[in-house]
Structures are given as structure tokens and as C-alpha cells.
N, C-alpha and C positions, 0 to 999 in steps of 0.2 A: 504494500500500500504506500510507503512511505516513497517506491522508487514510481508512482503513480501509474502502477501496471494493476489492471482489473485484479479482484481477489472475492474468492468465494471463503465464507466466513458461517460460523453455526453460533447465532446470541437469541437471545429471549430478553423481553421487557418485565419487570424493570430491571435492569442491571446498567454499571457505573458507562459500561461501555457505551451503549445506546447514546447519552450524553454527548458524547464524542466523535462517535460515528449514528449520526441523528439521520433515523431512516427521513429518507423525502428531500433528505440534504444534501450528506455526505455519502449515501447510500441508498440502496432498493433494494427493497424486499422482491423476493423471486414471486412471480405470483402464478397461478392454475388459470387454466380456462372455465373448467367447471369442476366440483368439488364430490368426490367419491367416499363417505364416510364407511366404516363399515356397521353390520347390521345393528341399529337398533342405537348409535352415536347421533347424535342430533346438536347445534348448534349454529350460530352466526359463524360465519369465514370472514366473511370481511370485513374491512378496519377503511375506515375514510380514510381517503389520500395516501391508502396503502394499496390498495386492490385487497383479491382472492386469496388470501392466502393459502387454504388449504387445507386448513385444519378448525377447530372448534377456536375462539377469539377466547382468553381466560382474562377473566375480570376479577382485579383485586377488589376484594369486601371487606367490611370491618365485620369482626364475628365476636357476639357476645354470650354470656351464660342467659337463657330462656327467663328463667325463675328471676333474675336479677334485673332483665329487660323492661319485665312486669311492674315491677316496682318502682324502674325510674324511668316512668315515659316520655321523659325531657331529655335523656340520653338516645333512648332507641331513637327522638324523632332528629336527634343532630346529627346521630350516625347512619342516617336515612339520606340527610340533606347535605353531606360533606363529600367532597369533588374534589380530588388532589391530580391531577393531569400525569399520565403517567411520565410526561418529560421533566415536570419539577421530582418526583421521585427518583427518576435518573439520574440529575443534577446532584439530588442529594446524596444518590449512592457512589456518586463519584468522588463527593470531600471526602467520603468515609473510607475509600481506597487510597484516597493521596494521604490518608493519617489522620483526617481530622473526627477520631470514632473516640475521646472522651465524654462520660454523661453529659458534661458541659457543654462542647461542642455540637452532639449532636440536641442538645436542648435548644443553644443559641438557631440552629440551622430547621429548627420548628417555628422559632420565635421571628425569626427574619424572613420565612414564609407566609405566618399570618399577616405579618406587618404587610407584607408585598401584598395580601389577598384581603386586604383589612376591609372590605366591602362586601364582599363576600360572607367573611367570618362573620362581621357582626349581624349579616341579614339571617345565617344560618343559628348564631346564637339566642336572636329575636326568637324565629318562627320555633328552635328548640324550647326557648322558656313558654312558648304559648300553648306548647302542647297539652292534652289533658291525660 
């Protein structure tokens, strides 16, 4: 890559790399014409401004305890409404590869995202307190 000769490469999202080699940017995704799953697999293939990929598309979720959900419906409904792009998760997994993986650090690299999404968050933290 570096001697800028084509290179076939095997990554997954979200990882540090992605960041760096930013599909749609610096790279393409290989993509299908049409998608053959086998019996009884079911899902989305395609990714905007990626094509077909090919496979089932896996989406990060926040996953919590059932019984504990229940209790705090102000939780379940922020962890309904919260949206982290998987490129800023890239980003972040890249300071954490260059070193910057202290509680602190990786706290500060929460904090400098809300701030950056601070429209967001606080509409998300509204509509979580209004929950019932």
C-alpha cells in the first residue's frame, strides 16, 4: 500500500484500522452482484455508500440485564436513542492502539465525543428523562 500498488486486505468494523484506511476513501469494499445466504440466514447486505456486501451487515447494540431495564426506563429509552457512527468508534479505536488505552484517557476520548455530539446528547438525555 504504502508503495501505492492495489492491495487486497481482510478488516471488519469497528477496528483502529478502518480509521485509517476509511472504506469510500482510502479504500473499497469488494462488493456481490447478488447475495446467496445459506438456508435459513436472513439479513441486510448492504451498507450505504458501500454496496452489497455479501454477507449479513452486524450492528453494534448496547445490551443490558432484562430485570434491570425494567426498573430504569430512563436508561432502556437513552440506550434506544444513542447513535455512535461507526467511524467515530474507529477513531477511537485507533488512540487506543497508538497507547492512549488509560481509564483516563479512554474516559477523556468519551468526554471529547459528547462535547463534539453535544446536540445530540442532550436531545437524547431530554427525551431519556421523559421517559415513563
Amino acid at each position: 500500500m504504502k508503495a501505492g500498488k492495489p492491495t487486497l486486505y481482510y478488516t471488519w468494523t469497528p477496528l483502529w484500522v478502518s480509521a485509517i484506511l476509511r472504506p469510500g476513501k482510502e479504500v473499497v469494499w469488494l462488493n456481490v452482484k447478488n447475495t446467496s445466504l445459506p438456508d435459513g440466514e436472513t439479513g441486510n447486505t448492504v451498507v450505504e455508500g458501500l454496496g452489497n456486501l455479501g454477507f449479513p451487515v452486524n450492528d453494534q447494540k448496547i445490551i443490558a440485564n432484562t430485570t434491570w431495564l425494567k426498573a430504569n426506563p430512563k436508561a432502556k429509552k437513552f440506550f434506544e436513542l444513542v447513535q455512535i457512527p461507526i467511524a467515530d468508534v474507529n477513531a477511537e479505536n485507533q488512540k487506543v492502539a497508538d497507547g492512549e488505552k488509560s481509564n483516563e484517557q479512554i474516559m477523556k476520548h468519551a468526554t471529547d465525543w459528547i462535547a463534539a455530539h453535544h446536540v445530540d446528547w442532550e436531545k437524547w438525555i431530554a427525551e431519556a428523562k421523559a421517559a415513563k
